[in-house]
N, C-alpha and C positions, 0 to 999 in steps of 0.2 A: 211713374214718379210718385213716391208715398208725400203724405200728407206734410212731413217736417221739411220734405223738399224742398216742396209749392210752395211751401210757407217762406221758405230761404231765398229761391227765386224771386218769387213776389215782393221780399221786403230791398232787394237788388235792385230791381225794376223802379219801384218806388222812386230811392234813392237815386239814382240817377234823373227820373220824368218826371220827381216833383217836387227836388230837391231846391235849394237856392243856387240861382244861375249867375253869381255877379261874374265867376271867373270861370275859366275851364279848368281848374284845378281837380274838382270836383270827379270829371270826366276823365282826366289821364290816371286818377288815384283808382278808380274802377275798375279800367280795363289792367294798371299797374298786379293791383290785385289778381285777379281772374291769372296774367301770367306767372305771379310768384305763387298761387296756391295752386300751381298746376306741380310745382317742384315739390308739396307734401312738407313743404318743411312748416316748423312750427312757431320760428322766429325771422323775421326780416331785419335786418340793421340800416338803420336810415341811411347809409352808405351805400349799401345792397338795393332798396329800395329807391336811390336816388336818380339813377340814368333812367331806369324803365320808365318814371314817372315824367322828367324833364324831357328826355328827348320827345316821346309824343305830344309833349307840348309846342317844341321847338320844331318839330313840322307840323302843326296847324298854324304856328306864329308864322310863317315864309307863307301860308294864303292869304288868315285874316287875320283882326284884330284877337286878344283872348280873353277879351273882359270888358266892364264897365268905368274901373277906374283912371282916371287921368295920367300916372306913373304907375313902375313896382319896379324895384331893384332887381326881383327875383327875371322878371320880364325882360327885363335888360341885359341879363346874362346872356337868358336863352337867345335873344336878338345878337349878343356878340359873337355867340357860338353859330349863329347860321350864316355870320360876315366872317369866320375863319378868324375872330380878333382873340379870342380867347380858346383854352384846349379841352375837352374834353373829361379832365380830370380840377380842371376850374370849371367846368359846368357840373361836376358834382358837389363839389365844395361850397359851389352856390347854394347848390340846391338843398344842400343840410342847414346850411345856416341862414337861407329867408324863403324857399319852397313850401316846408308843409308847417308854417305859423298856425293859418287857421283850420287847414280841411280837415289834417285830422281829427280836431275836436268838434267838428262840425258836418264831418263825413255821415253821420248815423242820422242826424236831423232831420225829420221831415215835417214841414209844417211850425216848426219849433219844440217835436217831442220825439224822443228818441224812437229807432224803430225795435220792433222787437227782438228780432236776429242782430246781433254783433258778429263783424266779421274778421275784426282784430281787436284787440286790448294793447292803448298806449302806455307802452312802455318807454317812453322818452327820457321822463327823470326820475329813473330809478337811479339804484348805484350802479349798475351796469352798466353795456353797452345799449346806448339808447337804438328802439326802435319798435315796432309793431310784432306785438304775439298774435298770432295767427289763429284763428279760430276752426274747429270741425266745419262750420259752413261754408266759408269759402274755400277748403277744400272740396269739399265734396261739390261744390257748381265749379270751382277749375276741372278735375278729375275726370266731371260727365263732359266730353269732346261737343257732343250736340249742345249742351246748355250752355258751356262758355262761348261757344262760337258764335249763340246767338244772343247771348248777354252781350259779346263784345259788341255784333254788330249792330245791337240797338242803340249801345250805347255811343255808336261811332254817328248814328245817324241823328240821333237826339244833338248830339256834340255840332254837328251839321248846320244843323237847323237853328242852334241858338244864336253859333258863329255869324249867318246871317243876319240874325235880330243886329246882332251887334255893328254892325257894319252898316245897317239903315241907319242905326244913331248917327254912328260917323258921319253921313252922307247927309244927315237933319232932314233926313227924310220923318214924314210924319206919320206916315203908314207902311204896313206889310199887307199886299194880298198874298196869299199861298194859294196856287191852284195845283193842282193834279195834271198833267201830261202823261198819257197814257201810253203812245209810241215809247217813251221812255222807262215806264213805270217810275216817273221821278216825280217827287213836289218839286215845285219850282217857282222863284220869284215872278209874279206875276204884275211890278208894278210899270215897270222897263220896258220899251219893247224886246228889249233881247232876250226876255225869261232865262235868265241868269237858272241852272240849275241847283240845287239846295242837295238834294240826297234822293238816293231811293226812298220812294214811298212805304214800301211795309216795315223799315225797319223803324221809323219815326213812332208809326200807328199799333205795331205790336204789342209795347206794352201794356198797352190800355184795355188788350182784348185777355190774356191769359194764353196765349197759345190756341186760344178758342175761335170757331167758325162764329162770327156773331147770330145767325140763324140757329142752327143745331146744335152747337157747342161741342162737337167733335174737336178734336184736338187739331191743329195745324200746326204746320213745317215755315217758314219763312226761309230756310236753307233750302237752295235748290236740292231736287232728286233724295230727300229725305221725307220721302211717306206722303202725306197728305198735304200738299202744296197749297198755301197761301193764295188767293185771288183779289185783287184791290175791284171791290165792286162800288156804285153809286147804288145808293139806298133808294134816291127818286132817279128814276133810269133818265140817264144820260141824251136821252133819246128828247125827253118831254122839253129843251130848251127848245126843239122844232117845232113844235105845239103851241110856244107861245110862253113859256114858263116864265114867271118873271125874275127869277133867281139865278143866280150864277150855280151848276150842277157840279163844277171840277171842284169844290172847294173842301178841304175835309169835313166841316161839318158835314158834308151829305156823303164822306168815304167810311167803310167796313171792310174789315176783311173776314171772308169768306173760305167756304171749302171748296172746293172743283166739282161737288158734285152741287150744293146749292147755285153756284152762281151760275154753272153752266153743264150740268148731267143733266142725264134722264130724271124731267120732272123740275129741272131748276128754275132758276128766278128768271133770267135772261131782262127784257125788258118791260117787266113786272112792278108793282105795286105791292111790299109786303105787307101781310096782316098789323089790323091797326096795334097788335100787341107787343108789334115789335118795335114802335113809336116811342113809348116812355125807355127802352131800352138804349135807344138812337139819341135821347135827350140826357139819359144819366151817362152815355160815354161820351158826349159833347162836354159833358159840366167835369168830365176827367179830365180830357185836353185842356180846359180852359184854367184847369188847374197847372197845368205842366207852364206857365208863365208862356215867357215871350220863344218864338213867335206865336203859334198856335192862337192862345189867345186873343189876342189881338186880329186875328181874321177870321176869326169864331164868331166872336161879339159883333165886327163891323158887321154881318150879315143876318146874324139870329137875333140880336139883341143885348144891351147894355144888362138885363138885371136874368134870374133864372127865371121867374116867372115871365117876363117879358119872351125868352128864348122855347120856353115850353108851349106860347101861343103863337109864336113863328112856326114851330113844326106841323102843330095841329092845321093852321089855315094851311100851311105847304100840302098838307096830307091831301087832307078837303080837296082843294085844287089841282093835283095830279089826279084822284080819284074820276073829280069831274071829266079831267082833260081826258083821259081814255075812256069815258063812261064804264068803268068797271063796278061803279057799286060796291057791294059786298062781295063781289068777286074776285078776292085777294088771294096771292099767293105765300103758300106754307111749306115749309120745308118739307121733301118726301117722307 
């Protein structure tokens, strides 16, 4: 992947994990994309563009809520169309005239400043036929089969995860714990006894790492059977709750993903202590999640800390304290 790639990639990624979550608008207009730039064409017509983006909304609305706000017209289509009250060709009709009011001018946003890759140019009110010119970049991440598939299914798990934030409001519930369930490889609600499932765990976490091992930075696969397979590892091994740990270990702060041979080859971390260098590393991709809003944040904070610097002497004493608890000393483990 050359450098204008990564860069396309990444500003994708972004857009999606740290983008504004009031609605899932945001997340159908993403994956919408990824499939119309898979087609090469270089214009979309908000007609053309209107099922691909509604219907994936219209089945996440049949599980859960798809937003923050109290009503939307547009919301209410889709809701008609999954009771059979309206047809198909009125779920388009909707969806041109109160679907993409705000995303598309708000799709590039991250932060409140545009990203650097554009991946369409709105063409809405020209004299033409209104709709989205299509940019070199998102063809070229549709085109590559491995990066759409796994842009999509980040962005299918991110989509996941918010879904649930959203449905603790409903519920007035006042917290999210997120733990990790391994048998599963899933995050999952941890407030319930039921541990409601959320999503597969690496697609949540991928973005934040680059396709990267967080030890060695070899490149990883989150698609199965594609080259260098993803491993969901605990940073403080899973093991030291036995010991006494006082911290809850399944929770993402203390999740990375790894390659197969750190977490578990010849020579790997297994149930290890890594080098204290890899501590400030573990603290700057926490302060990434906590940027991705709700949920993540919010079960970040309740366990590292309300402010960064408060979060960065959670790790340190955690470090300290695992260290002790296996008397390793300076005998920390390093990627081969």
């Amino acid at each position: 992947m050359n450098s204008s790639h990564l860069e396309e990639s990444d500003d994708f990624r972004r857009i999606v994990a740290l983008g504004k979550n009031t609605a899932s608008y945001k997340f159908a207009l993403a994956q919408s994309l990824l499939e119309l730039g898979a087609t090469q064409a270089d214009f979309v017509a908000l007609e053309d563009l209107a099922l691909p983006f509604a219907t994936r909304i219209a089945d996440h609305l049949a599980r859960y809520r798809q937003g923050v706000m109290q009503q939307s017209r547009f919301l209410s289509a889709c809701h008609f169309y999954n009771a059979g009250r309206i047809t198909i060709d009125d779920l388009r009709n909707a969806t041109v005239e109160l679907g993409f009011r705000d995303v598309i001018s708000a799709f590039h946003l991250v932060g409140g400043s545009p990203t650097n890759t554009r991946f369409y140019v709105d063409e809405r009110r020209g004299a033409g036929v209104p709709g989205l010119r299509l940019t070199d970049a998102i063809t070229r991440l549709a085109v590559s089969s491995q990066t759409a598939e796994t842009l999509d299914r980040e962005t299918e798990g991110r989509w996941n995860l918010v879904e649930n934030a959203w449905q603790v409001r409903l519920e007035h519930r006042t917290d999210l714990v997120v733990d990790y369930d391994a048998p599963t490889d899933s995050i999952v609600d941890g407030v319930t006894g039921t541990r409601k499932r959320i999503t597969h765990a690496k697609w949540p976490m991928s973005s934040y790492q680059g396709d990267r091992c967080f030890y060695c930075q070899t490149t990883i696969s989150i698609l199965p059977g594609r080259g260098n397979t993803a491993h969901v590892d605990h940073y403080f091994p899973h093991s030291l709750m036995a010991r006494g740990f006082p911290w809850h270990l399944d929770g993402p702060w203390n999740l990375v993903l790894a390659c197969s041979q750190c977490n578990a080859g010849s020579g790997g971390k297994f149930a290890r202590i890594p080098s204290e260098k890899f501590l400030a590393a573990l603290a700057m991709r926490n302060e990434s999640l906590i940027a991705s809003q709700l949920p993540l944040r919010e079960s970040i904070i309740s366990v590292t800390g309300g402010s960064e610097q408060a979060r960065r002497r959670f790790l340190k004493s955690a470090d300290e304290l695992a260290a002790n608890s296996f008397g390793l000393g300076a005998n920390r483990w390093r990627p081969p």
